[in-house]
ZAKE-448550 format. One line per 10 residues: for each residue z, y, x of C-alpha. Coordinates in steps of 0.001 Angstrom, whole numbers, plus 500000, padded with zeros to 6 digits. Layout:
// ZAKE-448550
Z/Y/X ~ ...
//
This chain:
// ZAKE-448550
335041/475577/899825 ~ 333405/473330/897083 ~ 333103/474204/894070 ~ 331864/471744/891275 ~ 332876/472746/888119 ~ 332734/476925/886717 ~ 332573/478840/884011 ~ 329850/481990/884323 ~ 329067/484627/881447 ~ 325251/485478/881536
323807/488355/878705 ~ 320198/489167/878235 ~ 318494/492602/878926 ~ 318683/494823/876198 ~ 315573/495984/874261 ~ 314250/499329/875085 ~ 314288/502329/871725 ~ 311097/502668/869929 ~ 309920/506178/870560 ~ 309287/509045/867827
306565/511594/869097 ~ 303596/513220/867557 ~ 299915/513730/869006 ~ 299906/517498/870272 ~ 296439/518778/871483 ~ 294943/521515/871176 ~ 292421/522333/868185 ~ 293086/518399/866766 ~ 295088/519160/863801 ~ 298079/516608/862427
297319/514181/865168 ~ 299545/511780/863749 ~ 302630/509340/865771 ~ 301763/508394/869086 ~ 305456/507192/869699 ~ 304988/503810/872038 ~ 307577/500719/871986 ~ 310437/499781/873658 ~ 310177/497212/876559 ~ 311656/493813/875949
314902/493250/877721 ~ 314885/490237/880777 ~ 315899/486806/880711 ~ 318638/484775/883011 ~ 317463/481816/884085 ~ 318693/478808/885797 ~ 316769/476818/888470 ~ 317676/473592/890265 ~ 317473/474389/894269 ~ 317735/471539/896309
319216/473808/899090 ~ 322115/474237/897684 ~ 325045/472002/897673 ~ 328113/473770/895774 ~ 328415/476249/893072 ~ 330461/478102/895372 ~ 328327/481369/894775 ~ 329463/481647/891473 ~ 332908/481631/892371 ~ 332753/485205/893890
330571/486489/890766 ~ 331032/485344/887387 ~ 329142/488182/885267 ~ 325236/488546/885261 ~ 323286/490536/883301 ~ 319567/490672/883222 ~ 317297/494121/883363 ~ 316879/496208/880118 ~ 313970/496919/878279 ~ 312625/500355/879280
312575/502650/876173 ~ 308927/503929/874376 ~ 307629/507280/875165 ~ 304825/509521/873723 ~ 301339/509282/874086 ~ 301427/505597/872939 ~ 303251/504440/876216 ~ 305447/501680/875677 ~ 308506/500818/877711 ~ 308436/498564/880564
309866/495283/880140 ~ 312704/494513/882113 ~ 312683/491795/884943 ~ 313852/488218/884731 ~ 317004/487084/886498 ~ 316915/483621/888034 ~ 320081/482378/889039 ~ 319931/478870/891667 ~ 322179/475943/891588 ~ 322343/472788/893234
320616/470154/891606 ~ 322588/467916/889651 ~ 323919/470895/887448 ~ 324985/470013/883801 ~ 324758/472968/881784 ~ 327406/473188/878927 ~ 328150/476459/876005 ~ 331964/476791/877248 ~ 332807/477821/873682 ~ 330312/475356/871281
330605/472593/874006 ~ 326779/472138/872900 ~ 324803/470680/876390 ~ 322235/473070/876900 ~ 320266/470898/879953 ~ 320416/468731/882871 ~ 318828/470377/886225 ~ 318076/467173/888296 ~ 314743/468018/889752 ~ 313557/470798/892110
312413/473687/890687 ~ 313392/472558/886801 ~ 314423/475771/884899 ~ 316512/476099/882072 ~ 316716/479501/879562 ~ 320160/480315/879899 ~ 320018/483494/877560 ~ 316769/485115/876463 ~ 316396/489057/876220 ~ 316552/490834/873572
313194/492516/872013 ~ 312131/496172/872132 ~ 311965/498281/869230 ~ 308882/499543/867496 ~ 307594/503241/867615 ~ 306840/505360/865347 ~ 302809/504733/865242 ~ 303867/501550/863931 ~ 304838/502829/861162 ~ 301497/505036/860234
300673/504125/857018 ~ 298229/505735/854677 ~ 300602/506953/852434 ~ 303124/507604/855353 ~ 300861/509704/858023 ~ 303863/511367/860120 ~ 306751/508694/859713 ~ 309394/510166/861493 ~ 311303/506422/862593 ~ 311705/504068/864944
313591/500672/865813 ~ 316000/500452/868452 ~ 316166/497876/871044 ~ 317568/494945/870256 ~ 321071/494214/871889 ~ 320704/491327/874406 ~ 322346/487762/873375 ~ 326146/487118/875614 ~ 327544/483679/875890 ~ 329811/482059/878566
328305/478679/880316 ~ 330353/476030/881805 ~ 328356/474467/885069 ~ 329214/471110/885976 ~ 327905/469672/888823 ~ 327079/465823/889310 ~ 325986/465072/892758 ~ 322533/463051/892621 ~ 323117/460389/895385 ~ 322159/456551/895014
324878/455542/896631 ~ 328494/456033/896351 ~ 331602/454927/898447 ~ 334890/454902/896762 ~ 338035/453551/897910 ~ 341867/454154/898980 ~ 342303/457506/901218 ~ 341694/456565/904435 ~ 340032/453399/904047 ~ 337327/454711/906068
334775/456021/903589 ~ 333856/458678/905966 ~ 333833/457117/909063 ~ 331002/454293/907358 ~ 329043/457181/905685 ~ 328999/459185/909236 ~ 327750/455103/911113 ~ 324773/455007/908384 ~ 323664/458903/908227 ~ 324175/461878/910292
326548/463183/908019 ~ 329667/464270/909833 ~ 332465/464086/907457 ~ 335908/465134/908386 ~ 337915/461984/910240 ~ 341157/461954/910950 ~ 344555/459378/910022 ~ 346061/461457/907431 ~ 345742/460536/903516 ~ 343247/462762/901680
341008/464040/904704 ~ 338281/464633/902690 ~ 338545/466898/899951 ~ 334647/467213/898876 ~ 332113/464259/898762 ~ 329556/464448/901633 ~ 326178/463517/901498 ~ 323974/461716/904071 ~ 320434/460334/903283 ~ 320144/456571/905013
317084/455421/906502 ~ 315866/452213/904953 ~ 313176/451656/906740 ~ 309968/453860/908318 ~ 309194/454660/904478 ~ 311898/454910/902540 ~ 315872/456189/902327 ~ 318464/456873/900445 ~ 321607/459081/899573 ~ 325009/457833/899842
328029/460029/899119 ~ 331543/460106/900291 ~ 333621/460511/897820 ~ 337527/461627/898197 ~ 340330/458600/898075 ~ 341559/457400/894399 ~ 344951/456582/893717 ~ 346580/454589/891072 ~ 346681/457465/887820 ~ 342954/459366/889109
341626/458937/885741 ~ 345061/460978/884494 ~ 344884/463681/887004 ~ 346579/462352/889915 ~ 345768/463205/893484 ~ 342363/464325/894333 ~ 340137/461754/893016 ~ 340280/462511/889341 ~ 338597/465829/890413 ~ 335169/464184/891879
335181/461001/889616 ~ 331497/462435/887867 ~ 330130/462232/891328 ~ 330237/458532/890859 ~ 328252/459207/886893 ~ 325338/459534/888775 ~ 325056/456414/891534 ~ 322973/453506/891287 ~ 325525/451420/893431 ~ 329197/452100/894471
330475/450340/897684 ~ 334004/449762/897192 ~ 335043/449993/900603 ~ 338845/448130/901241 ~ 341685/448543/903989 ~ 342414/445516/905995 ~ 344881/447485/908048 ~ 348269/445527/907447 ~ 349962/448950/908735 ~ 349126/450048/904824
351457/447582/903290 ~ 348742/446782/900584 ~ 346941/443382/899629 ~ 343269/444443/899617 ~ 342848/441990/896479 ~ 345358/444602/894605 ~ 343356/447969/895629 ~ 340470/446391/894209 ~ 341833/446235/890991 ~ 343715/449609/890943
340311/451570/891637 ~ 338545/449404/889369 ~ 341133/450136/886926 ~ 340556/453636/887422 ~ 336609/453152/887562 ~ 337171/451864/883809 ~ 339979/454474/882532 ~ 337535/457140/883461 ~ 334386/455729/881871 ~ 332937/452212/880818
329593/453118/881773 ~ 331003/453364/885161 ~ 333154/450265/885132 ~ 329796/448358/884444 ~ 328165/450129/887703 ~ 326954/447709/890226 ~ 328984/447019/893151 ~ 329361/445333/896631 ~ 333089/444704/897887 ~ 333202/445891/901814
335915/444567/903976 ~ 336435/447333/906091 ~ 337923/446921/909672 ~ 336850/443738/909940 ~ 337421/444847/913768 ~ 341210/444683/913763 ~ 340743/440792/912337 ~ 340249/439871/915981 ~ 343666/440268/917248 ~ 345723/440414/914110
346517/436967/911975 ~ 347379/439588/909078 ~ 344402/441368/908931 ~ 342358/437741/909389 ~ 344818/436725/906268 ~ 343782/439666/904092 ~ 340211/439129/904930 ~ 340320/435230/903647 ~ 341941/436278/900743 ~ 339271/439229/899509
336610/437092/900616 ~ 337949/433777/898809 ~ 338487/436761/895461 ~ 335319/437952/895876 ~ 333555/434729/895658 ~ 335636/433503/892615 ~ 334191/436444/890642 ~ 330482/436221/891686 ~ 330974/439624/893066 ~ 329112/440738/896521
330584/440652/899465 ~ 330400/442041/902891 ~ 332584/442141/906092 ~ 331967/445816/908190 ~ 333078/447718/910716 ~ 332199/451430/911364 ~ 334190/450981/914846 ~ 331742/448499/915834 ~ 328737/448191/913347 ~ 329230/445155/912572
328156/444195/909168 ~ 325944/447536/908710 ~ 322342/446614/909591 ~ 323249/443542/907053 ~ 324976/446653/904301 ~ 321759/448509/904674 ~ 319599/445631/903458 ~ 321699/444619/900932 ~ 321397/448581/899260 ~ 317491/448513/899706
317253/444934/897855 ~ 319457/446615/895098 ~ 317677/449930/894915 ~ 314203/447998/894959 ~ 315514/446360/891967 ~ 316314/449555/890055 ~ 313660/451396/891246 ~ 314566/454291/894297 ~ 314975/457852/893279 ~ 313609/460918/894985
316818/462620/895854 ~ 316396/461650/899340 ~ 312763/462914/899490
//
């Protein structure tokens, strides 16, 4: 299961009870408070783990609360304060307050933490209160109650890369010819129902991410079929490869899915309408033995060139067209400067 988007209610450890006690030993008269502190209470953390892919963890758990504080006892021994609790998610998290909406952080980098809730503090004891007009004060604090919100986790995938397209235009079949990703395949609309990531190699020193991402259909942006649900993916990519049927057994005009998805693209956000792209004939394959498929080719390509857009024929049947795909990524990402989520 993948799970992308959550809401999880964290609370900070509770501060331990200041303690009241008086020094008792033998022949020392009035030997005044000796009541110690109450520990602080822990703190919930959250840390980006590039290990992780899903937020699927939280799914079976949605309440955490760090340790309390240990409470003060006599003899000036204060309470023990109580342990931190870190909880991991996949990097790429956006960290929201479900209720404020205020963003709290972006964990994009391994290892990056982020206070979620702090713990509460410990309350004083009663030799805190020793004054010299108040030698045997007979109060102390109690511990603090620990701070409670509700976070909403969103997660963003970081690739450099993304493929969008139709369902079944064969997004997963390129992303499994250039990585050893092994996305589910098969001729039925909406096979994939998660992105998949596979890191590319460039070259002997460098490589990239490029992510999968499920079909779009005309209304994504709205909510319809699966593609509105993974659309932030997409926030995140240097490039999108807007990959195009040339099946005629589809009964659409490549030219017209082009502009549906990049209708979507800009319904969803104009940041991401403005994302670089490269157009990718897909199939190029069937264009051999089928005038319609040749037809539809002409007509992206001849598009294509009319708009100063990119262009590229492929096929993941064949490899055709993907050494030549593979350049043209590195030549865009040495342009915009490569990121380190394939590292």
């Amino acid at each position: 299961m993948f799970v992308d988007e959550i809401d999880i209610f964290v609370k900070g450890g509770d501060g331990g009870a200041g303690c009241v006690s008086f020094r008792r030993e033998k022949f020392v008269p009035r030997g005044g408070p000796d009541g110690g502190d109450g520990g602080d209470g822990g703190s919930i953390w959250l840390e980006a783990d590039p290990a992780l892919t899903t937020l699927l963890d939280f799914h079976y758990r949605r309440h955490y609360h760090a340790e309390r504080g240990q409470h003060g006892q006599g003899s000036n021994r204060h309470g023990a304060s109580g342990d931190d609790l870190v909880l991991r998610v996949p990097l790429g998290t956006v960290v929201t307050d479900r209720d404020t909406r205020d963003h709290l952080g972006d964990l994009v980098s391994p290892g990056q933490r982020l206070l979620a809730v702090p713990g509460a503090r410990g309350g004083r004891g009663n030799a805190r209160f020793a004054t010299s007009t108040n030698q045997a004060p007979r109060r102390a604090d109690l511990g603090r109650p620990g701070p409670e919100r509700w976070l909403h986790l969103e997660l963003k995938l970081l690739a450099d890369v993304g493929v969008v397209g139709f369902p079944n235009a064969g997004k997963s079949t390129l992303v499994s010819r250039l990585s050893a990703a092994r996305p589910k395949i098969a001729d039925y609309p909406f096979t994939t129902l998660a992105p998949t990531l596979g890191i590319v190699r460039a070259d002997a020193d460098r490589s990239f991410v490029i992510a999968d991402l499920p079909g779009l259909i005309p209304g994504a942006a709205e909510g319809r079929g699966l593609g509105h649900q993974f659309l932030r993916h997409t926030e995140r990519t240097r490039l999108l490869l807007h990959l195009l049927d040339l099946d005629p057994s589809t009964g659409r005009d490549p030219v017209d899915d082009l502009a549906v998805i990049d209708g979507e693209l800009a319904a969803y956000s104009a940041a991401l309408a403005a994302r670089p792209q490269i157009v990718l004939a897909g199939k190029v394959d069937l264009c051999e033995g089928d005038p319609q498929a040749a037809a539809a080719l002409e007509r992206i390509r001849r598009h294509c060139l009319a708009a100063s857009r990119p262009f590229l024929a492929v096929s993941a049947a064949t490899g055709r067209g993907l050494p030549e795909l593979v350049r043209a990524i590195a030549r865009h990402l040495d342009r915009v400067g490569w990121s380190r989520a394939a590292s």
